[in-house]
N, C-alpha and C positions, 0 to 999 in steps of 0.2 A: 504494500500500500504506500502512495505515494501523493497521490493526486491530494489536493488542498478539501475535494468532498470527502476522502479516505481519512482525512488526518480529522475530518470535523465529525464523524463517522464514530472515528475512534475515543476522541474527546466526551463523544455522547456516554458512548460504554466504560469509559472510565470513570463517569460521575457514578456514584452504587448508591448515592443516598446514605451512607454507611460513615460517618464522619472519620473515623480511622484508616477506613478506604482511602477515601477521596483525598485526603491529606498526606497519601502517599503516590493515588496511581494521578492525578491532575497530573501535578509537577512534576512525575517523573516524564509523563509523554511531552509535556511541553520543552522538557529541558533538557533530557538525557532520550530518548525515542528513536530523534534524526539520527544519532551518533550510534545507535546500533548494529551491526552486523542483520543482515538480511534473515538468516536463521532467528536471530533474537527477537527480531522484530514480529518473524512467526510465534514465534513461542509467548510473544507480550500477548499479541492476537489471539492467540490457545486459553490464554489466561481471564483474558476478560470472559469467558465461555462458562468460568467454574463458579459455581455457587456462592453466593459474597457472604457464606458461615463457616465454608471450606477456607478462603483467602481470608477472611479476618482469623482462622486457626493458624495460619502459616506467616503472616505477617507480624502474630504476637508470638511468634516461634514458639508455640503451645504443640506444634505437630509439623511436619515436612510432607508437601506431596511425594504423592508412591511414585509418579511419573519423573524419571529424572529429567525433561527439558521444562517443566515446568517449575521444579526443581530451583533448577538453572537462573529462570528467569527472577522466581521470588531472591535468592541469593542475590542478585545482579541488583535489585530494587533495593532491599535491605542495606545490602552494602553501602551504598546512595544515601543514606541516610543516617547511618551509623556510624560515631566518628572510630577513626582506627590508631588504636594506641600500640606504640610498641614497647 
């Protein structure tokens, strides 16, 4: 997805109504989205598919999807927002 109706598309299915949600997937598609990898970009697309009681379990790292590319993608989101201390 590319096209500027694809990216408003996706915007829509990022909002979940879910304030934990939205305060992660908004901002990641506006900021970090473009700069993905074409695979990732699939697996973001996968993501928005899954139930927003599944993605609020793996976002509060309470449980990991069984799928590892979606896996992947929550990892890659998470990462984005959590600072990393050495």
């Amino acid at each position: 997805m590319s096209s500027q109706a694809d990216i408003n598309k996706l915007f829509w299915h990022s909002r979940r109504g879910m304030l934990e949600l939205d305060v992660l997937l908004v901002p990641f598609l506006k900021e970090a989205y473009s700069d993905l990898p074409d695979e990732d970009k699939q697996r973001y697309e996968r993501l928005l598919e899954c139930e927003d009681t599944d993605m609020f379990q793996w976002f509060m790292q309470k449980s990991v999807p069984e799928d590892p590319d979606l896996a992947r993608i929550v990892k890659i989101i998470l990462d984005r927002v959590q600072p990393k201390y050495d």
